[in-house]
N, CA, C and O atoms as a MOPAC input file, in Angstrom:
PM7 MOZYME 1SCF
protein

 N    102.46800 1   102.76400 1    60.40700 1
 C    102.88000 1   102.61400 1    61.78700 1
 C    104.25300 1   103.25700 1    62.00800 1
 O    104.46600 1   104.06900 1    62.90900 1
 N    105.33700 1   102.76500 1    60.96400 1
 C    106.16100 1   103.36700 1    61.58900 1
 C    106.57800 1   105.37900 1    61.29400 1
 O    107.59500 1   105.88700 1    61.76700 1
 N    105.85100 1   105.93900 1    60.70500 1
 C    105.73800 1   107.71300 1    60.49100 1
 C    104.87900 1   107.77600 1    62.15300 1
 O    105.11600 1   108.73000 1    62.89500 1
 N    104.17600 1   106.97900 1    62.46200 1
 C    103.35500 1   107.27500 1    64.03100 1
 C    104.55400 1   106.89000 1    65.10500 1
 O    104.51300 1   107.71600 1    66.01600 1
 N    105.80800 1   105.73700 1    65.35100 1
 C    106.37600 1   105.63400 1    65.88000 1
 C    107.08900 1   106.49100 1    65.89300 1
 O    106.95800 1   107.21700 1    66.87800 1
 N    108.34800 1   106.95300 1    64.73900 1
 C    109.09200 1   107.69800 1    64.44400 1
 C    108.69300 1   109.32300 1    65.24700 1
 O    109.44800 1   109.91100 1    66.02100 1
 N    107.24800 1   109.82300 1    64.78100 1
 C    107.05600 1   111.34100 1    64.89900 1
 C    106.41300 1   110.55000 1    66.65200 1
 O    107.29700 1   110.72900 1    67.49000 1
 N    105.81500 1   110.18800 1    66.94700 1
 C    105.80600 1   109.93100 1    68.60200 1
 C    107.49800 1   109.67000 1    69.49800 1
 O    107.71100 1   110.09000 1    70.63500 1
 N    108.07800 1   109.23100 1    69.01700 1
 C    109.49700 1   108.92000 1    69.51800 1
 C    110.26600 1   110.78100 1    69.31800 1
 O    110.89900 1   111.10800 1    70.32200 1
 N    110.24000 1   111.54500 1    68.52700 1
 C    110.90900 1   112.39100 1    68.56300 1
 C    109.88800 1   113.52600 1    69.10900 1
 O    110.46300 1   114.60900 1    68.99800 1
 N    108.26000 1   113.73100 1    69.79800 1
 C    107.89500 1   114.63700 1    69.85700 1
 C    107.83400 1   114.27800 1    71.47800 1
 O    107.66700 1   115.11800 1    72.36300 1
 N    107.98200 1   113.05100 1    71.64800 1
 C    108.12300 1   112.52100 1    73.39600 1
 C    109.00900 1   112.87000 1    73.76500 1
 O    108.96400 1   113.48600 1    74.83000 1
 N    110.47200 1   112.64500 1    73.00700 1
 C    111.95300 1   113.67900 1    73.26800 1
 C    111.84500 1   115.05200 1    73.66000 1
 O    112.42600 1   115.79300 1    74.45300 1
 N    111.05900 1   115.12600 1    72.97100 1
 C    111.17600 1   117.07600 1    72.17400 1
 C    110.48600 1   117.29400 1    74.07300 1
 O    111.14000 1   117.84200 1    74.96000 1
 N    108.99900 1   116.66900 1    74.26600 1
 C    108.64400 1   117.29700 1    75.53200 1
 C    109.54100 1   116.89400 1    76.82300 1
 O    109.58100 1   117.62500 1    77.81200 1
 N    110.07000 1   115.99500 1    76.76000 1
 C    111.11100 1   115.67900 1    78.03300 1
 C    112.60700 1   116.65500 1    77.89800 1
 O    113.19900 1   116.91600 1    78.94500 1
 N    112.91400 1   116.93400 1    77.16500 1
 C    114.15400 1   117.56300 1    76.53300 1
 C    113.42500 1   119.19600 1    77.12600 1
 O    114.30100 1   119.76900 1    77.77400 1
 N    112.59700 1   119.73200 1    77.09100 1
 C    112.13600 1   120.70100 1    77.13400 1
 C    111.72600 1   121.43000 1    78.60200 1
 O    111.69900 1   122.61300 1    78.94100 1
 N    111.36100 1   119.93300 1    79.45100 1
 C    111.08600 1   119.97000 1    80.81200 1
 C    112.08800 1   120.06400 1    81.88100 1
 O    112.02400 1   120.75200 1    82.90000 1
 N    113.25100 1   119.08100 1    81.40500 1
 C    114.30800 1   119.05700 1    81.88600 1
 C    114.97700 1   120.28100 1    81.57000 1
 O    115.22900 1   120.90500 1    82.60100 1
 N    115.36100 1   120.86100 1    80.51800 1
 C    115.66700 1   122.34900 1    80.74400 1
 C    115.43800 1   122.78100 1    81.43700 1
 O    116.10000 1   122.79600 1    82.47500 1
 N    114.02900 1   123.56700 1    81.20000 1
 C    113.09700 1   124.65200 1    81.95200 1
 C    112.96600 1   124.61700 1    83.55100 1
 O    112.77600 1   125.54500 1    84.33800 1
 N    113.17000 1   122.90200 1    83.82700 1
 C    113.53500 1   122.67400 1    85.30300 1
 C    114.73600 1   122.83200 1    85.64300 1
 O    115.13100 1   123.53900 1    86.57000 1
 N    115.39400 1   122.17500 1    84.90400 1
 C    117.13600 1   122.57600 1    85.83200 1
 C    117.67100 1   123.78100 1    86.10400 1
 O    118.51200 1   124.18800 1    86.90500 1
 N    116.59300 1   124.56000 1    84.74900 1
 C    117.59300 1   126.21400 1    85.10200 1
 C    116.50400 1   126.94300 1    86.42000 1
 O    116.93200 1   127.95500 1    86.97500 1
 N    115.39800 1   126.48700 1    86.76900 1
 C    114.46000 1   127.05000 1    87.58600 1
 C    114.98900 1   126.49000 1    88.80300 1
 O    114.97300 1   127.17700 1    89.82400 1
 N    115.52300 1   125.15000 1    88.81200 1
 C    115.72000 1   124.74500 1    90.39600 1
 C    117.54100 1   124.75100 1    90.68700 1
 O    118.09800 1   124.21100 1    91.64300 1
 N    118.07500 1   125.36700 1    89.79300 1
 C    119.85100 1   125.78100 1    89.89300 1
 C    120.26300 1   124.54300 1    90.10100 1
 O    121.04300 1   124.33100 1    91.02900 1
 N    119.88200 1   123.65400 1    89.40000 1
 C    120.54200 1   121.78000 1    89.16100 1
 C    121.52500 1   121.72500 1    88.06700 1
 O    121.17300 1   122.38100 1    87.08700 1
 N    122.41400 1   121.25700 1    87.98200 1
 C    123.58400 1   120.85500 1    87.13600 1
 C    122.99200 1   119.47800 1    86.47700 1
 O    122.85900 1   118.33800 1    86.92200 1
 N    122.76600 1   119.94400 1    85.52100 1
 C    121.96700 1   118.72600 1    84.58700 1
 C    122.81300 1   117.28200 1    85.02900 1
 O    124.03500 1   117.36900 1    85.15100 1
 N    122.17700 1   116.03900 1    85.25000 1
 C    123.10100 1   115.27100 1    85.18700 1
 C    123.32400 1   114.40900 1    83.32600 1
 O    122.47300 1   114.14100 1    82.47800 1
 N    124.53300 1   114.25400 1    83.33200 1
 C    124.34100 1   113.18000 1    81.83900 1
 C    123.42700 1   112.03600 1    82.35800 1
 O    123.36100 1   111.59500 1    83.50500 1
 N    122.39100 1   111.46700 1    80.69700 1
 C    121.45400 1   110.65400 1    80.83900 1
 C    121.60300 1   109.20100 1    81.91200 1
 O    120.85600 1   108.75300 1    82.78200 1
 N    123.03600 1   108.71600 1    81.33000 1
 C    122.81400 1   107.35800 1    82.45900 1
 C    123.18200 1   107.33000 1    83.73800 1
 O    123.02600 1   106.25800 1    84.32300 1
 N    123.87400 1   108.72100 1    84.64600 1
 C    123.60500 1   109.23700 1    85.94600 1
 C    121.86100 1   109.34600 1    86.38500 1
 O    121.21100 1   108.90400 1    87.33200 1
 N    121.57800 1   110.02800 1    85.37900 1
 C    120.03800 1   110.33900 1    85.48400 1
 C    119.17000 1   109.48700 1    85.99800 1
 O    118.62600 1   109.55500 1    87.10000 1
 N    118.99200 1   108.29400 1    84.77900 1
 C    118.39900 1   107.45900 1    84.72500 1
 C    118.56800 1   106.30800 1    85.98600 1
 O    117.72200 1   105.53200 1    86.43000 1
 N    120.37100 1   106.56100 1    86.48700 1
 C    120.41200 1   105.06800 1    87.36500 1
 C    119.99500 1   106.23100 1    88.94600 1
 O    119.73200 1   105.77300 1    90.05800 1
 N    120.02900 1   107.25500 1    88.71000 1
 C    118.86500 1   108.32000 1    89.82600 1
 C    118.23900 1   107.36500 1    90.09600 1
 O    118.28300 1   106.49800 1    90.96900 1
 N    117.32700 1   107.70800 1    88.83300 1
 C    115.79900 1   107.81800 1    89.09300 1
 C    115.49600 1   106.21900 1    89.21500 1
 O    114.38600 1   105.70700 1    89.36300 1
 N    116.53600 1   105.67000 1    89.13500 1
 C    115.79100 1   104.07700 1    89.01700 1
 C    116.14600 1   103.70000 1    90.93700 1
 O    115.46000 1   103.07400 1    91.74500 1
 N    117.07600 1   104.18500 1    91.05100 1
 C    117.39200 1   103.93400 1    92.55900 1
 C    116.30900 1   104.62600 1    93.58600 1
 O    116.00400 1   104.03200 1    94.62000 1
 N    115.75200 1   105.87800 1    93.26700 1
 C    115.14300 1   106.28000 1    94.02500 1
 C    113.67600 1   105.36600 1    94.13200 1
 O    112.89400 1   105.34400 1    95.08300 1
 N    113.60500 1   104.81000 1    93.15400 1
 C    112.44100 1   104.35200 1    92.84800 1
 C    112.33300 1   102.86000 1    94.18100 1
 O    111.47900 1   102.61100 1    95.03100 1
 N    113.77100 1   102.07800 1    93.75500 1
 C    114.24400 1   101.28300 1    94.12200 1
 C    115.51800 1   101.42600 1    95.06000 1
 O    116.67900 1   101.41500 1    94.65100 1
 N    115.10400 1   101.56800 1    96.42600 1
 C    115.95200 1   101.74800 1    97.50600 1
 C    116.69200 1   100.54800 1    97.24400 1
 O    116.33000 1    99.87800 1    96.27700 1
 N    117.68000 1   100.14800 1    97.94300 1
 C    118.57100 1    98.57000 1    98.12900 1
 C    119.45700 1    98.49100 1    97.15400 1
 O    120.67000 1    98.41300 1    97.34900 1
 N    118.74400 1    98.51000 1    95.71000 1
 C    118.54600 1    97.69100 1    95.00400 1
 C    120.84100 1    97.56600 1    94.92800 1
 O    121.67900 1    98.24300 1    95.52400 1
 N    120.98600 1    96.53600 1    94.04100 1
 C    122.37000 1    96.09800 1    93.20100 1
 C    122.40300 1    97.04500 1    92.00900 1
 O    121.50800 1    97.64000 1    91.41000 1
 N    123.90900 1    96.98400 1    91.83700 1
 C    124.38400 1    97.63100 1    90.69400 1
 C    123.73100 1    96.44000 1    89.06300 1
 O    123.32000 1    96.73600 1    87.94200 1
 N    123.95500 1    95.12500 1    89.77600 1
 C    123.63600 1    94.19000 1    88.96700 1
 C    122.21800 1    94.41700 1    88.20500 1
 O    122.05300 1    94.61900 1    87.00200 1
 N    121.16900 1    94.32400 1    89.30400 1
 C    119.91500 1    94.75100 1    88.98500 1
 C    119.74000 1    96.15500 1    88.15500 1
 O    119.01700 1    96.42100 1    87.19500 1
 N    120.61000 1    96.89600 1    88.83700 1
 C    119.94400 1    98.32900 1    87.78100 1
 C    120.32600 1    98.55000 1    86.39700 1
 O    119.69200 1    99.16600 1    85.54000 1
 N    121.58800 1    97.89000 1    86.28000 1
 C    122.24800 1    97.73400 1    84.78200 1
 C    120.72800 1    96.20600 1    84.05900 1
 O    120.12700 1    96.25200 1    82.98600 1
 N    120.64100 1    95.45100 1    84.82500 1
 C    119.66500 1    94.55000 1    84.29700 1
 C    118.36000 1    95.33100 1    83.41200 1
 O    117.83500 1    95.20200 1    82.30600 1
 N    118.22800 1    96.04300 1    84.39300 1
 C    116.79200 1    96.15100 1    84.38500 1
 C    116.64500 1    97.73400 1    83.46100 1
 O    115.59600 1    98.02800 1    82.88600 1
 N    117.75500 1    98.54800 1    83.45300 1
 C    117.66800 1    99.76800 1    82.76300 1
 C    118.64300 1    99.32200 1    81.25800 1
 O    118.91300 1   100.12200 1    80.36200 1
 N    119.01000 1    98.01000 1    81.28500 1
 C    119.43500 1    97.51900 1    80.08400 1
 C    120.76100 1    98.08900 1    79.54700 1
 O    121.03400 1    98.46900 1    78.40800 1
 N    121.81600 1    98.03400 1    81.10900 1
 C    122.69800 1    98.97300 1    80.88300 1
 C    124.06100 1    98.05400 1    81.05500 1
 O    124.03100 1    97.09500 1    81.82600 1
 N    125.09800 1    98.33400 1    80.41000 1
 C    126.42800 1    97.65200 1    81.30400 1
 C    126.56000 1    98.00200 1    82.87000 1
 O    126.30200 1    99.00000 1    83.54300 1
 N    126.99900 1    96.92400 1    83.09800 1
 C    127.22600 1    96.83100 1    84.94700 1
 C    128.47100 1    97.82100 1    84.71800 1
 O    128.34700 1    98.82700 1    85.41700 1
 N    129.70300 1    97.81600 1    83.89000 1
 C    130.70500 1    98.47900 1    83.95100 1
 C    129.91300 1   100.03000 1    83.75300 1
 O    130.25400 1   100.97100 1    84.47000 1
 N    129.25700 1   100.12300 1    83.12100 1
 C    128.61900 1   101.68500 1    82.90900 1
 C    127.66500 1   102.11100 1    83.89000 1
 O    127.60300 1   103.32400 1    84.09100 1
 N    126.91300 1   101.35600 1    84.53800 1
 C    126.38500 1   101.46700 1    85.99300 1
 C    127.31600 1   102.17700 1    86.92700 1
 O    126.93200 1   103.25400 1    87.38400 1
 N    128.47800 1   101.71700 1    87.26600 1
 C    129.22600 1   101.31700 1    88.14700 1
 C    129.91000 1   102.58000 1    88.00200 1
 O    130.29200 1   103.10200 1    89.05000 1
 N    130.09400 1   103.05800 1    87.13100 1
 C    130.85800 1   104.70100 1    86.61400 1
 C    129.79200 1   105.43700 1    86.87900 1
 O    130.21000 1   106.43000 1    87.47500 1
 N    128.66700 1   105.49300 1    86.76500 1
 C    127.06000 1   106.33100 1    86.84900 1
 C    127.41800 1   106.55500 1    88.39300 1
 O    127.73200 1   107.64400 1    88.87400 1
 N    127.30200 1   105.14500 1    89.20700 1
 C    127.13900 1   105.59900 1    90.85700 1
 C    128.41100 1   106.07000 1    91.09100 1
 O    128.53200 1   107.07700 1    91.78900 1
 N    129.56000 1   105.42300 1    90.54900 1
 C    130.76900 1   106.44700 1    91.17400 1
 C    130.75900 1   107.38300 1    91.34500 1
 O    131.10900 1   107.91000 1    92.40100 1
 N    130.23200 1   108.10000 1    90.07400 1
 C    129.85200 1   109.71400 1    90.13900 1
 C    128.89400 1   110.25800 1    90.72300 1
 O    128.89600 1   111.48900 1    90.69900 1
 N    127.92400 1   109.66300 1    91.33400 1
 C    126.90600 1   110.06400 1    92.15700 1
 C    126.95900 1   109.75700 1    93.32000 1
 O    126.12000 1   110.24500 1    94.07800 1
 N    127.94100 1   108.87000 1    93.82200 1
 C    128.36000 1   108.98000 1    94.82400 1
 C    129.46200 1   110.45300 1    95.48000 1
 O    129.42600 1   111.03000 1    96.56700 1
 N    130.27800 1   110.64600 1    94.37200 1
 C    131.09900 1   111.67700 1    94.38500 1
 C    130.41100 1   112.97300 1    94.83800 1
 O    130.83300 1   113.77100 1    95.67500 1
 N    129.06200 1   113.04600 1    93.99900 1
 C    128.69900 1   114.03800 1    93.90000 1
 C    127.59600 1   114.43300 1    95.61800 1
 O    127.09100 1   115.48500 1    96.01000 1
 N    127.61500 1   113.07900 1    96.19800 1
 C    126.75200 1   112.65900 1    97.29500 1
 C    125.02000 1   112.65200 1    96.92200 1
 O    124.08400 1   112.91800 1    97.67700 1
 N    125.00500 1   112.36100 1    95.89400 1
 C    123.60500 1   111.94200 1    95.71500 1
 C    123.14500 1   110.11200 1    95.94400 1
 O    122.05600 1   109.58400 1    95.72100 1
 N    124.24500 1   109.57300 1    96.38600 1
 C    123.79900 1   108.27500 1    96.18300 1
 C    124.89900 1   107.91600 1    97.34600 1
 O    126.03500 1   108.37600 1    97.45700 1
 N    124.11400 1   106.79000 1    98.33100 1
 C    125.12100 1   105.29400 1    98.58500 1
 C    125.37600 1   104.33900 1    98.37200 1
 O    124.65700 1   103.71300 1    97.59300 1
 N    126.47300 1   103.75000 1    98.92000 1
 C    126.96800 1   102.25300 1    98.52600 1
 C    127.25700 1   101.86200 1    99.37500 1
 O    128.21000 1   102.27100 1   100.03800 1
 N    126.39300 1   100.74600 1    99.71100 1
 C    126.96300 1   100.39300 1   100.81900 1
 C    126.93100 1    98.44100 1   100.91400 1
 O    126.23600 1    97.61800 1   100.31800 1
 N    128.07600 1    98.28800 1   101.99300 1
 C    128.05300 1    96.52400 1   101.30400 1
 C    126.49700 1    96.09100 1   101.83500 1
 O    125.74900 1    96.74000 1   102.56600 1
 N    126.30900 1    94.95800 1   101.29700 1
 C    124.89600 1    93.88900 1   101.62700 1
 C    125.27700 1    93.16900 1   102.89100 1
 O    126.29300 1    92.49400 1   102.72000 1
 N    124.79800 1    93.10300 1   104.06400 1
 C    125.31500 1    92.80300 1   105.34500 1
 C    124.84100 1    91.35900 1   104.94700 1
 O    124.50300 1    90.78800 1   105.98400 1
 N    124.74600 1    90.87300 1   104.29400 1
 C    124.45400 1    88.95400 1   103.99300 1
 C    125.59500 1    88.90500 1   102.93700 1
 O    126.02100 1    87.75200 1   102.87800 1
 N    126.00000 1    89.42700 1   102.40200 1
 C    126.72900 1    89.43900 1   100.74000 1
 C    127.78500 1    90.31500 1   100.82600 1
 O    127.53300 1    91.29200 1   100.12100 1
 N    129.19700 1    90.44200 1   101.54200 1
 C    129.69700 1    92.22400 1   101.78400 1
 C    129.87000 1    92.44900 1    99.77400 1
 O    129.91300 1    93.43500 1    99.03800 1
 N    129.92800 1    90.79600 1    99.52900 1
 C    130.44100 1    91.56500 1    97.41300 1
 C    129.46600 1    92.35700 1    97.15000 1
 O    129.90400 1    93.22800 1    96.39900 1
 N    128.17800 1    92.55000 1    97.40800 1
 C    127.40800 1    92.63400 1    96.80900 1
 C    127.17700 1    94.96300 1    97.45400 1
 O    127.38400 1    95.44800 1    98.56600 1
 N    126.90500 1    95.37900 1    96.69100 1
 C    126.95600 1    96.59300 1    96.95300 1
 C    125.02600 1    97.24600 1    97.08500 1
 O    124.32300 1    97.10800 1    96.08300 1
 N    124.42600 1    97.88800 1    98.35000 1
 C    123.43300 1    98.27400 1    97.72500 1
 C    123.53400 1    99.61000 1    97.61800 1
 O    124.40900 1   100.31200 1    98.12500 1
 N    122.61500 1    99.95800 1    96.94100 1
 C    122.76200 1   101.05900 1    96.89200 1
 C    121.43000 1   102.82000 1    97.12500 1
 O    120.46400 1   103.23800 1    96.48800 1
 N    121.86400 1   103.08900 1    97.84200 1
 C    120.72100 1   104.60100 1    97.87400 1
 C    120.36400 1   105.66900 1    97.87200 1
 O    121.40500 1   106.26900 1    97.60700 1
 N    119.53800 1   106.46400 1    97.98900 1
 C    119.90900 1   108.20300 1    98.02000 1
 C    119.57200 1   108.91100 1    99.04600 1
 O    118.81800 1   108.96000 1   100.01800 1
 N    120.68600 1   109.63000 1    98.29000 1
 C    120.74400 1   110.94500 1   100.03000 1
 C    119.92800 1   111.35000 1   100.25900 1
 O    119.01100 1   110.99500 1    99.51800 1
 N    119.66200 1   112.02900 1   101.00700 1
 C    118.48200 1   113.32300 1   101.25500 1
 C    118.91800 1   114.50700 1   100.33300 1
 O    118.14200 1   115.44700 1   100.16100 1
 N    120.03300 1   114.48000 1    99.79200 1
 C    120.03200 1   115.75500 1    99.16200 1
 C    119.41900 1   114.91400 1    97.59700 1
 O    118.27800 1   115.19200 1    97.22600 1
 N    120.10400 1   114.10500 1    96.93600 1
 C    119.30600 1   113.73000 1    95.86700 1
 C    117.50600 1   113.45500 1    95.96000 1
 O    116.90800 1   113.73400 1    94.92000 1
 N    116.71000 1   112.96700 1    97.05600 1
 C    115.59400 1   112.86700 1    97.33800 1
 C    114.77400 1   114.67700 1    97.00500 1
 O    113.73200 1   114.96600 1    96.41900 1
 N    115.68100 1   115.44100 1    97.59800 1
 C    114.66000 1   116.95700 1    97.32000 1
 C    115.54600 1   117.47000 1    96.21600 1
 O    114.66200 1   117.96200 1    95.51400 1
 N    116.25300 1   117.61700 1    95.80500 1
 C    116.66100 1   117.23800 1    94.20600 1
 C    115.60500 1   117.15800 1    93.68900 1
 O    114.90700 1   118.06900 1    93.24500 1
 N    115.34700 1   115.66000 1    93.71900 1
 C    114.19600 1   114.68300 1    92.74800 1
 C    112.77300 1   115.55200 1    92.95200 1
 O    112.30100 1   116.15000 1    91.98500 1
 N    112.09600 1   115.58800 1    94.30700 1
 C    111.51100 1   116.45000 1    94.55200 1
 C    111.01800 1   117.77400 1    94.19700 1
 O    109.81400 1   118.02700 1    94.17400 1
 N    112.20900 1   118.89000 1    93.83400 1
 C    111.81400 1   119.90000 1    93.61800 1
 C    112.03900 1   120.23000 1    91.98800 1
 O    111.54100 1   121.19700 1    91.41100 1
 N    112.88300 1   119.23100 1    91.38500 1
 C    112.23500 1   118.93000 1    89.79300 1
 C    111.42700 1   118.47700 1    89.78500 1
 O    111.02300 1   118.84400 1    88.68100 1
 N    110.32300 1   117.55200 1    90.34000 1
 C    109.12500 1   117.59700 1    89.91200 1
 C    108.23900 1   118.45400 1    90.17800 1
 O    107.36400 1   118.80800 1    89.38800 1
 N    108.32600 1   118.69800 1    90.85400 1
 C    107.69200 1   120.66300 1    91.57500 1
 C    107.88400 1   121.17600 1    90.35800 1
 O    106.98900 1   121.36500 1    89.53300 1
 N    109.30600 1   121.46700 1    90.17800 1
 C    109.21500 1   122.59700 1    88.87000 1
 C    108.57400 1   121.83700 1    87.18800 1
 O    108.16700 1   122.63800 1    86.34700 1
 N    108.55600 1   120.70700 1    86.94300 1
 C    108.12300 1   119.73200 1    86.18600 1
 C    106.54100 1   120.16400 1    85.45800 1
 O    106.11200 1   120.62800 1    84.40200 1
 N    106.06800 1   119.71200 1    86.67900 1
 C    104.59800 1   119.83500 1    87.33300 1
 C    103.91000 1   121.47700 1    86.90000 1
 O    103.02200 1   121.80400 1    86.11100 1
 N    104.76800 1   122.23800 1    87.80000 1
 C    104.76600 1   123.83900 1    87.30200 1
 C    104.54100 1   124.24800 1    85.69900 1
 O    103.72400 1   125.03000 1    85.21300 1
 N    105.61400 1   123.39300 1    85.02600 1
 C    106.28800 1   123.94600 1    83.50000 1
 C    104.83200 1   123.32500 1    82.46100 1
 O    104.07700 1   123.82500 1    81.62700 1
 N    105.00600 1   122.04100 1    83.07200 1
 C    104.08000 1   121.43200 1    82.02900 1
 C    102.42800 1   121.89100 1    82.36100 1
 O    101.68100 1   121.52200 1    81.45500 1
 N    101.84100 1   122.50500 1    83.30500 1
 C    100.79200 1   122.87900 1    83.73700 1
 C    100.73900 1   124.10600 1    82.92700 1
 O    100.01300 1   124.18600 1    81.93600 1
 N    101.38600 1   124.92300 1    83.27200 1
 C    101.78600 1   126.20200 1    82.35600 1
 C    101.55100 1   126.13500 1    81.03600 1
 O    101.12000 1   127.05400 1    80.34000 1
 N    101.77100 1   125.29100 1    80.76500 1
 C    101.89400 1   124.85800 1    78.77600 1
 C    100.70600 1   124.17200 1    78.72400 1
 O     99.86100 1   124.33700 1    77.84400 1
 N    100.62900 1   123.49200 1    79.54100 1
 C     98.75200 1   122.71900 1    79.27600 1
 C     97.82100 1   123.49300 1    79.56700 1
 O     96.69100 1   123.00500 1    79.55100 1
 N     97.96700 1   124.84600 1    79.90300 1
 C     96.97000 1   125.47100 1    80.29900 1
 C     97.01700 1   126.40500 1    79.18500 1
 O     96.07200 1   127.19000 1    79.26000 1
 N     97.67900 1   126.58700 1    78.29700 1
 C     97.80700 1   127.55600 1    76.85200 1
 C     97.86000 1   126.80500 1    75.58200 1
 O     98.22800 1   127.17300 1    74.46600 1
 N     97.16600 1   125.05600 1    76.22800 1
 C     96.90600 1   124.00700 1    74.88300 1
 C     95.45700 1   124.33000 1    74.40400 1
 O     94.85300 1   124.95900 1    75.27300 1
 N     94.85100 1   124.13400 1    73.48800 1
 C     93.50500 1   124.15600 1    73.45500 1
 C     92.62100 1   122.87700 1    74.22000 1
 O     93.05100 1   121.73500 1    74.05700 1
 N     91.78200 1   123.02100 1    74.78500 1
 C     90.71300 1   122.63000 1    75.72000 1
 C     90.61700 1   120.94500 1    74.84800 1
 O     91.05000 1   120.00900 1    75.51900 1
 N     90.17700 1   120.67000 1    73.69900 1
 C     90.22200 1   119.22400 1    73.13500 1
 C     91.57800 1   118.53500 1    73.50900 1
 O     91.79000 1   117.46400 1    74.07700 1
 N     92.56100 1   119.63400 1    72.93300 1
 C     93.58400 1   119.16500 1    72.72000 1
 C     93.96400 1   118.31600 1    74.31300 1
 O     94.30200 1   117.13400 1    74.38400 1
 N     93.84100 1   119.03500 1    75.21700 1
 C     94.39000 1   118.80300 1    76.48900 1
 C     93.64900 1   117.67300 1    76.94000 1
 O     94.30200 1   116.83800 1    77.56600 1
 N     92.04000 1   117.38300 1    76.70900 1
 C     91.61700 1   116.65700 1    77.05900 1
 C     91.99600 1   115.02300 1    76.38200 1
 O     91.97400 1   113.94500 1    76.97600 1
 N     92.41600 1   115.37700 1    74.60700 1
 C     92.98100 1   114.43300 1    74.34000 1
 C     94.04400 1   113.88600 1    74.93300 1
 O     94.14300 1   112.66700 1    75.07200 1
 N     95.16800 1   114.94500 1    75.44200 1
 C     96.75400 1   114.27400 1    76.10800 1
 C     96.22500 1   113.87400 1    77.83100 1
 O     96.93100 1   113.21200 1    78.59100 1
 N     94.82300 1   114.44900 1    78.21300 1
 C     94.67200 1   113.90200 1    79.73700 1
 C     94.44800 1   112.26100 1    79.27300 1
 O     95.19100 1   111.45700 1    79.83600 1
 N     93.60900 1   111.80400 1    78.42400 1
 C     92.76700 1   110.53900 1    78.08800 1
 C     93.97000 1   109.60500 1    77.54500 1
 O     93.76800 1   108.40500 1    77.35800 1
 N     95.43300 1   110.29500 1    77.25900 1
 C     96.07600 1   109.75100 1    76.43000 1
 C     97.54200 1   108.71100 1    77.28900 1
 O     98.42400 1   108.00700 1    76.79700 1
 N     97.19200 1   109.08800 1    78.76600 1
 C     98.01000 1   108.87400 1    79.67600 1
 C     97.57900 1   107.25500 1    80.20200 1
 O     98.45700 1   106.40000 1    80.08200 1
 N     96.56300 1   106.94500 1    80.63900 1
 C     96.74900 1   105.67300 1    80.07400 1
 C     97.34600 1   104.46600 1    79.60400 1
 O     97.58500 1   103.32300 1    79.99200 1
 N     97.55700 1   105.56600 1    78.10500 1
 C     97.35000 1   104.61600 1    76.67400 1
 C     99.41200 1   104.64200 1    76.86500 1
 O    100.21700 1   103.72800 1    76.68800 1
 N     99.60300 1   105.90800 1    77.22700 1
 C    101.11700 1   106.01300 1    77.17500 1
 C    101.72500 1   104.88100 1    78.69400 1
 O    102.47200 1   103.94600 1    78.40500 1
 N    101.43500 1   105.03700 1    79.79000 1
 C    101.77700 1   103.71100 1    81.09900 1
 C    101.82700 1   102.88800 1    80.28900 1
 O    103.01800 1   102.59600 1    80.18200 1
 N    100.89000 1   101.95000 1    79.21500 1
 C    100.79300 1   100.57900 1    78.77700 1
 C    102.43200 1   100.93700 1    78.05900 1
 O    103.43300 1   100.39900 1    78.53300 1
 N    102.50600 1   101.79100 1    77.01800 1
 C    103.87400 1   101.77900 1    76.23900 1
 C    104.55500 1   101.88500 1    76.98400 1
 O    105.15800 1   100.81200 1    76.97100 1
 N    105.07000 1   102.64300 1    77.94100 1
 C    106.47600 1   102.34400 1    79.05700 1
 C    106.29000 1   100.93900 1    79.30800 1
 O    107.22200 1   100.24300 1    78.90500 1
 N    105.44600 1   100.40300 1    79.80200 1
 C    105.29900 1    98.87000 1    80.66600 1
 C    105.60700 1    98.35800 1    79.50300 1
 O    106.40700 1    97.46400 1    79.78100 1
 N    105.41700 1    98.38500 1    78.02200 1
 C    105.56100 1    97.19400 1    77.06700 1
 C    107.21200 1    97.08000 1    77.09600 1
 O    107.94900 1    96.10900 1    77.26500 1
 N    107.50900 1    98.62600 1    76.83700 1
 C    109.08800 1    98.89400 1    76.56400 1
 C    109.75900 1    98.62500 1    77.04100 1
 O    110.73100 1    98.11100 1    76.48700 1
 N    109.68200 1    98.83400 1    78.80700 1
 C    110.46300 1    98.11300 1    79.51500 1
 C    110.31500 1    96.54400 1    79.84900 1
 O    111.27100 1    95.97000 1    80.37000 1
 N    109.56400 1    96.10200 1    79.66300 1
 C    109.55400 1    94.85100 1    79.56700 1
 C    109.61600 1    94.19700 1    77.81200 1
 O    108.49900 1    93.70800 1    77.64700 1
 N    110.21300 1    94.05800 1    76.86400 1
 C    109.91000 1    93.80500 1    75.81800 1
 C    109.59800 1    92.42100 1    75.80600 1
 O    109.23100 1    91.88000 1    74.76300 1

């Protein structure tokens, strides 16, 4: 089990590491560092949401959250704005410019990895279509441990 964890953990890297390239230099994006990234993509997911919640739930320090949106606020990909019941409480959301951002990396995403699945062999591909699935259950386990 663990030579199947190990070589799945670094060949899942290897294809995300690879996408994110090939996209950022296709859509002229300034890579963001991972926990900008990540508190992105968790906000977009999750309009409103608290700094509290996203450090919760992406298993992050609130102090390291809180530096993530600073900078994405800076950068105007994100707001903050107080909780009109709570002013402590900060929510937070994204611009329209981070929304087609998000958008047109998956455009180019979509593009890159189609491209490459279409020069996999025919089993092979049908194995990684059948295999998607099996991979949702592992995110859902992971993030929830």
């Amino acid at each position: 089990m663990a030579l199947l964890s190990g070589e799945l953990a670094a060949l899942l890297h290897d294809v995300s590491r690879q996408l994110r390239a090939a996209a950022h230099a296709e859509v002229n994006l300034v890579p963001l560092p991972d926990s900008e990234r990540d508190v992105l993509r968790f906000v977009g997911r999750h309009p409103g949401v608290s700094v509290s919640t996203v450090a919760r739930e992406l298993h992050m320090k609130s102090s390291n959250v809180s530096a993530a949106v600073r900078s994405l606020v800076a950068r105007e990909l994100m707001t903050r704005d107080a909780d009109p019941s709570d002013r402590r409480i900060a929510r937070l959301t994204l611009t329209e410019q981070a929304y087609d951002n998000l958008e047109r990396l998956q455009r180019a995403w979509n593009t890159h990895l189609d491209a490459a699945l279409s020069r996999v062999e025919p089993g092979y591909r049908r194995q990684l279509e059948s295999s998607v699935p099996a991979l949702r259950a592992l995110v859902q386990v992971l993030r929830d441990p």
